[in-house]
C-alpha positions as CSV (number, residue, x, y, z in Angstrom):
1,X,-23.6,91.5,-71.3
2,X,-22.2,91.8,-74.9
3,X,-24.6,89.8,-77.3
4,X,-23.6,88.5,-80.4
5,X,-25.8,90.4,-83.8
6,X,-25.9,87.7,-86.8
7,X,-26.4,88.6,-90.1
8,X,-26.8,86.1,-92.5
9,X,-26.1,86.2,-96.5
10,X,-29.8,87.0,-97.0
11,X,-30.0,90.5,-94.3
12,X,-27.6,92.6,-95.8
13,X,-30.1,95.9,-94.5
14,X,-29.3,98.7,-92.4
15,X,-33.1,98.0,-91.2
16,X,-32.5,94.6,-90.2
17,X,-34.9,94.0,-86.3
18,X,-31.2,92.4,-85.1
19,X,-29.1,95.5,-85.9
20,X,-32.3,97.6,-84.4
21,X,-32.8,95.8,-81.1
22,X,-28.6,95.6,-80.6
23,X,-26.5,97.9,-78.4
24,X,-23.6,99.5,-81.2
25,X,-21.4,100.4,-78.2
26,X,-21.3,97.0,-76.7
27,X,-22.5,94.1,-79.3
28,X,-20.5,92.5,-82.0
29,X,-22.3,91.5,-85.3
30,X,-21.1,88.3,-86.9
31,X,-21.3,87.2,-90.2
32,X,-19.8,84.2,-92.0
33,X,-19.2,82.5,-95.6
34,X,-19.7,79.3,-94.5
35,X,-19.3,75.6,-96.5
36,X,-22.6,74.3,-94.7
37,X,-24.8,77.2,-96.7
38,X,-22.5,77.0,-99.8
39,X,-23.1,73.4,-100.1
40,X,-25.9,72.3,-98.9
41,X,-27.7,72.7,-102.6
42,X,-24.9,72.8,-105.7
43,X,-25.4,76.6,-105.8
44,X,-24.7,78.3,-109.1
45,X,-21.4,79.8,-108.9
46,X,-22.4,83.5,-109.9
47,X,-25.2,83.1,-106.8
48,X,-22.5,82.5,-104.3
49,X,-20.1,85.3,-105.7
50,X,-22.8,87.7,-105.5
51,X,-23.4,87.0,-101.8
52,X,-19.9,86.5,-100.6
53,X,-19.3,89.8,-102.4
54,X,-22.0,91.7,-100.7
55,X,-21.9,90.4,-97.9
56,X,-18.1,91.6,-97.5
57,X,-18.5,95.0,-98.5
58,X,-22.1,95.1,-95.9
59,X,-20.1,94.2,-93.2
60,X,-17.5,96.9,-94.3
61,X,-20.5,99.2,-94.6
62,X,-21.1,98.2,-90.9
63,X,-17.5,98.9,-89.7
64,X,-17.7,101.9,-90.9
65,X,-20.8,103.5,-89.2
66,X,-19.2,102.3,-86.2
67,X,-20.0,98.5,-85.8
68,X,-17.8,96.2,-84.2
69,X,-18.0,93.1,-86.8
70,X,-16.5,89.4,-86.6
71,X,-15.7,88.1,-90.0
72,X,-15.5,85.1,-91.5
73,X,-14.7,84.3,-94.7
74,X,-15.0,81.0,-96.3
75,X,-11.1,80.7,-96.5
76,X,-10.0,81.7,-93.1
77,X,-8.2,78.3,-91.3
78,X,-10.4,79.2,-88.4
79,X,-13.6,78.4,-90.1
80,X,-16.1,76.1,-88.1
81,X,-18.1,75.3,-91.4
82,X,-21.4,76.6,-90.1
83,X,-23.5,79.1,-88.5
84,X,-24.5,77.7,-85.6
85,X,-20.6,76.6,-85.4
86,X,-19.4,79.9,-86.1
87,X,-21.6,81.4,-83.1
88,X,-20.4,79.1,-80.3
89,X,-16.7,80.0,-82.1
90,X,-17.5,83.5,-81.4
91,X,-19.4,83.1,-77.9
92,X,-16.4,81.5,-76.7
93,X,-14.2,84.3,-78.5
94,X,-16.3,87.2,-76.6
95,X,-17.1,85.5,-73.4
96,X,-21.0,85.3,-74.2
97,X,-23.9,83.4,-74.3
98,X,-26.0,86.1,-76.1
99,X,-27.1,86.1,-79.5
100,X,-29.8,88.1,-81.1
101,X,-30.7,87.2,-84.7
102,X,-33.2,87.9,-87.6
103,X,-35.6,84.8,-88.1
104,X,-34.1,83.4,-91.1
105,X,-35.9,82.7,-94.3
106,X,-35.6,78.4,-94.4
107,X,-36.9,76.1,-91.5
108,X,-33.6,74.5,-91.8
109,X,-31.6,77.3,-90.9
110,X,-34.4,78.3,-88.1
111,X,-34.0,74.9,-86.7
112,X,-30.4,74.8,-86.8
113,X,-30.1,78.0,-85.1
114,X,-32.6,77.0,-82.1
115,X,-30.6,73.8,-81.5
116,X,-27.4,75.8,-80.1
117,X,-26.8,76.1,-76.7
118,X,-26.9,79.7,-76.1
119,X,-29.3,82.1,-75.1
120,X,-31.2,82.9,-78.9
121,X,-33.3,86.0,-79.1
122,X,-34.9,85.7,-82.9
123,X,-36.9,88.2,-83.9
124,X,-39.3,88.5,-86.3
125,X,-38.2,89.9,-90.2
126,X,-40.2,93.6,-90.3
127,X,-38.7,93.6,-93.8
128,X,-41.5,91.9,-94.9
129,X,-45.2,93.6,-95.7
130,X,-46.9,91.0,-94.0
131,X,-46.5,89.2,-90.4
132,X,-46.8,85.6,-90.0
133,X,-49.6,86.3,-87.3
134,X,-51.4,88.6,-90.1
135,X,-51.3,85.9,-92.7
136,X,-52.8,83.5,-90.5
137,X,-55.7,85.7,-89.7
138,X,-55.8,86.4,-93.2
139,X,-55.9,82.4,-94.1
140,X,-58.3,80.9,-90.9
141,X,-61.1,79.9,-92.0
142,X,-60.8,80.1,-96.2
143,X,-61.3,77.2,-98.4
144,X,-58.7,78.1,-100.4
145,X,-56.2,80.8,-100.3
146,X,-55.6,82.7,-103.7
147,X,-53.1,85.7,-103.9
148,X,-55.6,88.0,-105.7
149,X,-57.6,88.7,-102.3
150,X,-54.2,88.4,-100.2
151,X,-52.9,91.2,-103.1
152,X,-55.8,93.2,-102.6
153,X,-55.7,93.5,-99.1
154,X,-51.6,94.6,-98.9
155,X,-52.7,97.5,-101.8
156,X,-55.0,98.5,-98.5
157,X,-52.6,98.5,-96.2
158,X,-49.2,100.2,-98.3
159,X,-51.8,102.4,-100.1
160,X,-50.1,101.9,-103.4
161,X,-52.0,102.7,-106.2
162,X,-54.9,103.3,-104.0
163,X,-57.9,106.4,-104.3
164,X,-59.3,106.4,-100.8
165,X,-60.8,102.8,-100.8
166,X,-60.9,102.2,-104.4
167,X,-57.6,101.0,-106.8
168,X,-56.7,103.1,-109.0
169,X,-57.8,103.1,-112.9
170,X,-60.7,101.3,-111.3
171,X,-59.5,97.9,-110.8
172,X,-57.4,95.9,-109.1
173,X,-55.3,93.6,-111.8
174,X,-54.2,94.4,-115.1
175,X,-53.4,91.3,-115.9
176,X,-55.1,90.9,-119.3
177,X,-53.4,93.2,-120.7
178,X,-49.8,91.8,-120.1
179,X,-49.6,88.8,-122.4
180,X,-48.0,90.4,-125.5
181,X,-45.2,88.5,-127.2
182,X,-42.3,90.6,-127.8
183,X,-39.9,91.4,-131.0
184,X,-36.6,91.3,-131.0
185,X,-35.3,95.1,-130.4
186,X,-31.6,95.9,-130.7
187,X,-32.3,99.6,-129.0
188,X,-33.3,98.0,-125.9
189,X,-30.7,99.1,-122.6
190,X,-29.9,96.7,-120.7
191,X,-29.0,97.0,-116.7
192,X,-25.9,98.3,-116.0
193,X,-23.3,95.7,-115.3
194,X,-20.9,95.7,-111.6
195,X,-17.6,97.0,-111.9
196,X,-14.9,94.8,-111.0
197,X,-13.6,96.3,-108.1
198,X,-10.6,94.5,-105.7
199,X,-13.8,93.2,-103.5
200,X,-15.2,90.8,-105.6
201,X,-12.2,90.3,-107.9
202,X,-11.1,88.4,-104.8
203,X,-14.1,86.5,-104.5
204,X,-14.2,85.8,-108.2
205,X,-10.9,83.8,-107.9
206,X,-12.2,82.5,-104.4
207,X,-15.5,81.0,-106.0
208,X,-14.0,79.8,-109.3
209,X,-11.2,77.7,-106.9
210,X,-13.9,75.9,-105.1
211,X,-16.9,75.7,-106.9
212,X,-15.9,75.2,-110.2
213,X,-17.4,71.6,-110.4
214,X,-21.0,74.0,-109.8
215,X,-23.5,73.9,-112.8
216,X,-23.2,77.5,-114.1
217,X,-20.4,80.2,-115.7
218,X,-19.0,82.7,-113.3
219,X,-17.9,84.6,-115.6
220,X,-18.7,87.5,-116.9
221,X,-20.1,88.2,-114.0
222,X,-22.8,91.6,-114.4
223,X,-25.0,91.4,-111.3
224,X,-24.3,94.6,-108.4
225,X,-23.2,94.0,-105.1
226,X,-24.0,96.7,-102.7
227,X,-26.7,99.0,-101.7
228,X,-25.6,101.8,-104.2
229,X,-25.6,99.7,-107.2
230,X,-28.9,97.9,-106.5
231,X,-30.1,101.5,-106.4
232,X,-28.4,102.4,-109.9
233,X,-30.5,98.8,-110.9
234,X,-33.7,100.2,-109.4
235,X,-33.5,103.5,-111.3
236,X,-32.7,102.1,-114.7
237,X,-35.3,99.4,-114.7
238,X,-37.5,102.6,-113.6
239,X,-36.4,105.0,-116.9
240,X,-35.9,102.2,-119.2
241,X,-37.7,99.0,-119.0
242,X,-40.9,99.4,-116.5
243,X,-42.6,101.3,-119.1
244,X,-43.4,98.3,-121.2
245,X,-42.7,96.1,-118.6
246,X,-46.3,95.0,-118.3
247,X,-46.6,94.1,-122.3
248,X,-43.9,91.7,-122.4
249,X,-43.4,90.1,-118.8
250,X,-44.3,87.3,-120.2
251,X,-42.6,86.9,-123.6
252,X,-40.1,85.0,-124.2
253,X,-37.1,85.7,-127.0
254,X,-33.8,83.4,-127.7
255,X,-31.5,86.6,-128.4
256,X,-33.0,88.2,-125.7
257,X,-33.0,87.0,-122.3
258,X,-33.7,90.2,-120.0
259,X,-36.5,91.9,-122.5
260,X,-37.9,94.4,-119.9
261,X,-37.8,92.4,-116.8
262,X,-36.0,94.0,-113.4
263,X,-33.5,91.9,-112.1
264,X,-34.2,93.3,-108.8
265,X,-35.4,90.4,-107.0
266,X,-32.0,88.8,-105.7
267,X,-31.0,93.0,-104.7
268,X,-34.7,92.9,-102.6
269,X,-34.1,89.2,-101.4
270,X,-30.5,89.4,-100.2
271,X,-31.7,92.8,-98.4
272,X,-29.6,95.4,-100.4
273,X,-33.1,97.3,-101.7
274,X,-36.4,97.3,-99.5
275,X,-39.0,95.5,-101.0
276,X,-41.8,98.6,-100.3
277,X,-39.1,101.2,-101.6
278,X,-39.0,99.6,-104.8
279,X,-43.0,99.2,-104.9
280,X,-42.9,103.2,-103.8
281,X,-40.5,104.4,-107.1
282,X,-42.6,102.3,-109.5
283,X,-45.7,104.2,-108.3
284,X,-44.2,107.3,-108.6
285,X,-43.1,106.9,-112.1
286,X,-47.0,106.2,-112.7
287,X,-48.2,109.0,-110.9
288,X,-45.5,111.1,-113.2
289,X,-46.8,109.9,-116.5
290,X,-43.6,108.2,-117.1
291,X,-45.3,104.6,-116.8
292,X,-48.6,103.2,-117.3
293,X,-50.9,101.6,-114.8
294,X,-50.9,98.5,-116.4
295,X,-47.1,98.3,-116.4
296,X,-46.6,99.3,-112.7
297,X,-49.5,97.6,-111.6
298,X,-48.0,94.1,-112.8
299,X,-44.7,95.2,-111.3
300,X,-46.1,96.0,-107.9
301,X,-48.4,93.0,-107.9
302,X,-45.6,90.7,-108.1
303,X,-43.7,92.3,-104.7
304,X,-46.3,93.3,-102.2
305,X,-48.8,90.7,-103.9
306,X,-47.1,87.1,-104.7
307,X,-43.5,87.8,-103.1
308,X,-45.6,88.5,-99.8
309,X,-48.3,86.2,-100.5
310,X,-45.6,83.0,-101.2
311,X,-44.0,83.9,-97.5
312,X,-46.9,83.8,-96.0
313,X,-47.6,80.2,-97.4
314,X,-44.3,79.0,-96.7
315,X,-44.3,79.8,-93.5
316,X,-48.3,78.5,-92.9
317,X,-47.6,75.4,-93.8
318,X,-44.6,74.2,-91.6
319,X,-41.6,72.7,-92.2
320,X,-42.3,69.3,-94.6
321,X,-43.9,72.1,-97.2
322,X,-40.8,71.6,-99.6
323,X,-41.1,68.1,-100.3
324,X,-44.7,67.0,-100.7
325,X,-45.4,65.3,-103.3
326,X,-49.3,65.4,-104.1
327,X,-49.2,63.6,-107.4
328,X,-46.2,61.1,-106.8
329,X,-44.4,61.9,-109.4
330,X,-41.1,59.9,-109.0
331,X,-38.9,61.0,-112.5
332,X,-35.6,61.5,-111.8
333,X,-34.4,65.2,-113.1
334,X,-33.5,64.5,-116.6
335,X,-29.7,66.4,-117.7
336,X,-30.7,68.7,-120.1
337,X,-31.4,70.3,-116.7
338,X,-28.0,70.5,-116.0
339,X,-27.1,71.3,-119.8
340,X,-27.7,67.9,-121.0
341,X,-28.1,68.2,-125.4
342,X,-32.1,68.8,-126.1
343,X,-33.1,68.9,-129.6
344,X,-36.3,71.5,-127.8
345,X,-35.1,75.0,-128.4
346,X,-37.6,76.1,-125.5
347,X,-35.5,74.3,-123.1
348,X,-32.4,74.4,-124.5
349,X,-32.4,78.1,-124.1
350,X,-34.3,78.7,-121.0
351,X,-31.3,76.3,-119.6
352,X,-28.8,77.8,-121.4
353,X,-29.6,81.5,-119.9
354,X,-29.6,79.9,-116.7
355,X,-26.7,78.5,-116.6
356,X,-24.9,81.8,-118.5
357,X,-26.8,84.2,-116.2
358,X,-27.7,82.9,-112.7
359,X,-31.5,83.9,-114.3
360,X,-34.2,83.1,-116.0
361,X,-38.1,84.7,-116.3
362,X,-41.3,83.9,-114.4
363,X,-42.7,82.3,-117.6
364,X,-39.3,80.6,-118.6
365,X,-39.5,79.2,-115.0
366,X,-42.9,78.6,-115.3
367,X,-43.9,77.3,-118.8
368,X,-40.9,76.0,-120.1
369,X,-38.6,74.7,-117.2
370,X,-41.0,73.9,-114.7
371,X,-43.9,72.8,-117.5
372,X,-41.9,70.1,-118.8
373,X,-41.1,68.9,-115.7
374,X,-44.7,68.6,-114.4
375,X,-46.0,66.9,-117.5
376,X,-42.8,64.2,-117.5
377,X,-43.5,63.5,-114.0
378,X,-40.5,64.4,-112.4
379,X,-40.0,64.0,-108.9
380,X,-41.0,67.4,-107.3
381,X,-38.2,67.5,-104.4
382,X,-35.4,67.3,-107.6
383,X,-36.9,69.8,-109.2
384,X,-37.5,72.5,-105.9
385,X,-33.7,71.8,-105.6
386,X,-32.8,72.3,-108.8
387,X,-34.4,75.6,-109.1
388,X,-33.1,76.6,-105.3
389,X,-29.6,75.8,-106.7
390,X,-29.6,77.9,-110.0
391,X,-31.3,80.9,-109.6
392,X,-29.2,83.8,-107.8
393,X,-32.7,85.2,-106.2
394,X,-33.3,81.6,-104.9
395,X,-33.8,81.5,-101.4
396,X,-36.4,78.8,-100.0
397,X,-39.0,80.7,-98.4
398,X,-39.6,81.9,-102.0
399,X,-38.7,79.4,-104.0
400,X,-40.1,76.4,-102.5
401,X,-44.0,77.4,-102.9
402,X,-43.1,78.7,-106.6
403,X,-41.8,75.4,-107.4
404,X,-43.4,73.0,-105.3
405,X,-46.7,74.9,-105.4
406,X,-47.6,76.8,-108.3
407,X,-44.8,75.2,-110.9
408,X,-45.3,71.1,-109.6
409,X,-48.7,71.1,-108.1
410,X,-47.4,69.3,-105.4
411,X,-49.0,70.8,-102.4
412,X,-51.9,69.6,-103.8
413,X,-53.6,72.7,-104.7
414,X,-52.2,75.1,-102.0
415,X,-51.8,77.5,-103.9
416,X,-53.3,77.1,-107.5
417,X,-56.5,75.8,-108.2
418,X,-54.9,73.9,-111.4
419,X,-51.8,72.6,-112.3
420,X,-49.8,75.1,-114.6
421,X,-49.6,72.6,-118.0
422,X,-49.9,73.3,-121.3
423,X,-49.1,72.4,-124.8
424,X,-46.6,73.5,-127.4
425,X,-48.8,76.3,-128.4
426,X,-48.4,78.8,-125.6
427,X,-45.0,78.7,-125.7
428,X,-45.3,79.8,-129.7
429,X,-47.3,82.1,-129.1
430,X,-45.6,84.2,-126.1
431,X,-42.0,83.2,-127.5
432,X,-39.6,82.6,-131.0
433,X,-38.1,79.3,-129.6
434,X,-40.5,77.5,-131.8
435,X,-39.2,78.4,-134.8
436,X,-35.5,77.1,-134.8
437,X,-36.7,74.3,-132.8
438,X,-36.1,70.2,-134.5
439,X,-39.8,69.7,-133.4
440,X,-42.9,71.0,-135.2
441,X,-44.9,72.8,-132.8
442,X,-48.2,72.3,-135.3
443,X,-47.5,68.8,-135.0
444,X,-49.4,66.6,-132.6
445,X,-48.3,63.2,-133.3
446,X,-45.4,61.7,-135.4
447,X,-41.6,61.6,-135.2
448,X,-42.0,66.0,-135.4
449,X,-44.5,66.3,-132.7
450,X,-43.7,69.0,-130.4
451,X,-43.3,66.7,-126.8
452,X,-44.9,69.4,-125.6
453,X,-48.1,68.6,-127.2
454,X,-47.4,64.1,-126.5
455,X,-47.1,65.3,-123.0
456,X,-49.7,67.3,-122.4
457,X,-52.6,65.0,-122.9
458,X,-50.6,62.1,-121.1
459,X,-50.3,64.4,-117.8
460,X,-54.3,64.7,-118.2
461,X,-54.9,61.1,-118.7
462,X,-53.0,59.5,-116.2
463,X,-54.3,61.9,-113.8
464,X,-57.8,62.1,-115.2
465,X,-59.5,61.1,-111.7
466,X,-58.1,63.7,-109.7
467,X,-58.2,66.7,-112.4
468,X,-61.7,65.6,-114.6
469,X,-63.9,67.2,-111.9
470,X,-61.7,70.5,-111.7
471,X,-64.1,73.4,-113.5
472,X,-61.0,74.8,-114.8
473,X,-59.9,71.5,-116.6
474,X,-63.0,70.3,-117.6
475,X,-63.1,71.6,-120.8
476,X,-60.0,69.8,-121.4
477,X,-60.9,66.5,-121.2
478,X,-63.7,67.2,-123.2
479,X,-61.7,68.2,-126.0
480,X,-59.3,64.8,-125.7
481,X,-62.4,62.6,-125.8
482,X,-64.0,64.0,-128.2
483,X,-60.5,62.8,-130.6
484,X,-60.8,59.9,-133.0
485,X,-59.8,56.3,-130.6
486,X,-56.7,55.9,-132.9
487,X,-55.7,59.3,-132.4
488,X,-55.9,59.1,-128.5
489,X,-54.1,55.9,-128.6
490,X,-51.4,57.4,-130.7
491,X,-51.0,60.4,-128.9
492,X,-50.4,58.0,-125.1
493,X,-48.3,55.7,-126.6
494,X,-45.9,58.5,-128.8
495,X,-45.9,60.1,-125.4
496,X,-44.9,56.5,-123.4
497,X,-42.1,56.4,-125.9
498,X,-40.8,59.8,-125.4
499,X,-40.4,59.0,-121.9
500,X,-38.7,56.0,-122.5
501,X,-36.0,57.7,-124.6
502,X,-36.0,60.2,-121.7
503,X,-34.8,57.6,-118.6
504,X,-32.5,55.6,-121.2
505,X,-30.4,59.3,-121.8
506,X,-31.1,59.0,-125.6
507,X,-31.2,62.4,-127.3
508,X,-35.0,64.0,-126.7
């Protein structure tokens, strides 16, 4: 009997265990823009023209090495609004009950799809390094799962950067010496932008009609949209930018939001460039001379190491992962978020990029975005959406333990043994916001004071008797009680008023 193949948004790869297992003489692959995964987060509007865009020219790529493919695009009159809808449309189309599918990357989706009443084969996504079942073996019986040993262990299986048994350069991270800030450089290339080709010229109009009201410019819209320029990304990051990629990745500058980071991550995530391809170029530009080990080992580290390693977690711990809540922080997501005024440069930037690019950094994300968040005390679940709304390379199984996890401390300590806070002084030190910012990062109290630095300390305190006995914090609290009384006092109650000014809307 003739089974129905779906590909969603996120499987745009020839390799794809649906397309593999499927007869292509007999089975029909469907794939649909649907309102139900355009809407169920405010997506930015460049995220949703990228994938409406690749996704039509994948399945054309499918037509034409001989699939039979059921389209739907998000304006057809025909449109049943969701997946699952869309496959009992096209069961009833085709005369079948069939359907073979790709586990998708959400729980939502996976229990949507397991609710229809047809015959559901879902296999397992081999895309990925690591199988669920090889995570959890990985996991039993560990007090506390860390993605250095998890990283170590997928360098043994790919072999990348590997001499027999031993890492190359003789160890495994090269962290420590990837935490330069970076200056401003007018020579530096950036990635090469799409063409505007009749394909997504269509969508362009399509996504500006109905999701204008989305935070986010559309236009200009730079990012690729098919196999063949994701591969034209791949190589220039390769000649261009992974060379010093490891000095700056995590330097921040206002003029220059794309320093010598990839932009490859929405290309590997939507399935238009395999995630072990990608690890396999950057390895062969070291073993050519062309980059060094410290460069490529940070690049690779992030795919095979926390991509794989944030899967695994996602999918260990179940479904209600996304919306814990360990410190019950209840803020409500403050608009400068969604381009609210801010007299802080840091965030008024990091913001601004995101809404002009679809984009930010791992530190912008980190440090600056989700930082302030964390030390305001803003609901956790707000922010997991906010940043599974904005970012094109947003897809949940990512996203959520990023955010919820290692950004909110939320799980608790699933994956980080601390939360990720600090003061004003990292973000000088790795950035230039801090200079054309109203505040005065050297300030630590008074009507200058970085909030930063208010904030800090009132995160510590009003958490003090779950954080004082962490060995990684320790030292912290040390250093706040060791402060004059008045200056303590000061410092809580300038940071009580910030907040205040915060909830009311006043300018912050």
């Amino acid at each position: 009997m003739v089974k129905l193949v779906l590909v969603l948004g996120d499987q745009l790869s020839d390799g794809l265990s649906a397309l593999r297992e499927a007869d292509q003489t007999s089975d029909i692959v469907v794939m649909a823009e649907v309102a139900s995964e355009a809407g169920y987060v405010r997506h930015h509007p460049k995220k949703i023209a990228f994938l409406f865009t690749a996704m039509r020219k994948f399945a054309a790529h499918l037509q034409q090495s001989g699939w039979r493919v059921a389209y739907t695009r998000l304006d057809d009159p025909e449109n049943a609004g969701s997946i699952p809808a869309e496959l009992l449309r096209r069961a009833e189309e085709f005369g079948t009950d069939r359907v073979l599918a790709t586990e998708p990357g959400e729980w939502r989706l996976i229990d949507a799809l397991r609710e229809v009443p047809l015959h559901l084969t879902m296999l397992e996504d081999t895309r990925f390094i690591c199988t669920h079942a090889e995570f959890k073996t990985w996991a039993e019986g560990r007090k506390a799962l860390r993605m250095e040993y998890f990283y170590r262990e997928m360098r043994r299986k790919t072999g990348l950067l590997m001499d027999g048994d031993k890492p190359v350069g003789g160890k495994w991270n090269f962290d420590h010496d990837n935490r330069k800030p970076a200056r401003a450089d007018l020579f530096r290339k950036t990635p090469p932008k799409a063409q505007n080709d009749a394909v997504l010229a269509e969508v362009l109009d399509l996504v500006e009609d109905r999701f204008s009201d989305n935070f986010g410019n559309l236009r200009p819209f730079h990012f690729q949209t098919d196999r063949a320029g994701a591969l034209r990304a791949l190589e220039h990051f390769i000649d261009h930018a992974l060379p010093e990629f490891g000095d700056y990745q995590d330097a921040m500058l206002a003029d220059d939001p794309l320093l010598n980071h990839a932009l490859l991550g929405l290309y590997i995530n939507a399935g238009l460039l395999d995630a072990l391809e990608v690890c396999e170029r950057a390895a062969k530009a070291y073993e050519a001379g062309h980059a060094p080990i410290n460069s490529v080992e940070g690049f690779i580290r992030q795919i095979i190491g926390w991509r794989e390693f944030v899967r695994g977690i996602y999918f260990l711990e179940g479904r209600d992962y996304a919306h814990r809540n360990a410190l019950s922080h209840q803020r409500k997501l403050p608009a400068l978020y969604w381009g609210g005024n801010t007299k802080m440069n840091c965030l008024r930037h990091a913001v601004g990029q995101t809404r002009d690019l679809a984009y930010a950094h791992h530190i912008q994300r980190l440090m600056v975005t989700g930082n302030f968040a964390l030390l305001a005390g803003v609901n956790p679940t707000a922010v997991h959406e906010w940043y599974l709304a904005v970012y094109a390379d947003a897809y949940e199984w990512v996203e959520a333990p990023n955010t919820v996890g290692m950004s909110q401390f939320a799980d608790g300590g699933v994956v980080g043994s601390k939360p990720y806070v600090s003061s004003g002084a990292y973000i000088d030190r790795m950035s230039d916001y801090c200079s054309g910012c109203a505040y005065k990062v050297k300030d630590k109290t008074g009507p200058s004071a970085c909030p930063f630095n208010l904030l800090y300390w009132h995160f510590l305190i009003r958490h003090r008797d779950r954080f004082a006995g962490n060995p990684r914090m320790a030292q912290m609290y040390r250093t706040f009680d060791r402060m004059d009384e008045d200056r303590r006092k000061t410092v809580l109650a300038e940071a009580d008023a910030f907040l205040e000014r915060l909830d009311s809307g006043a300018l912050v």
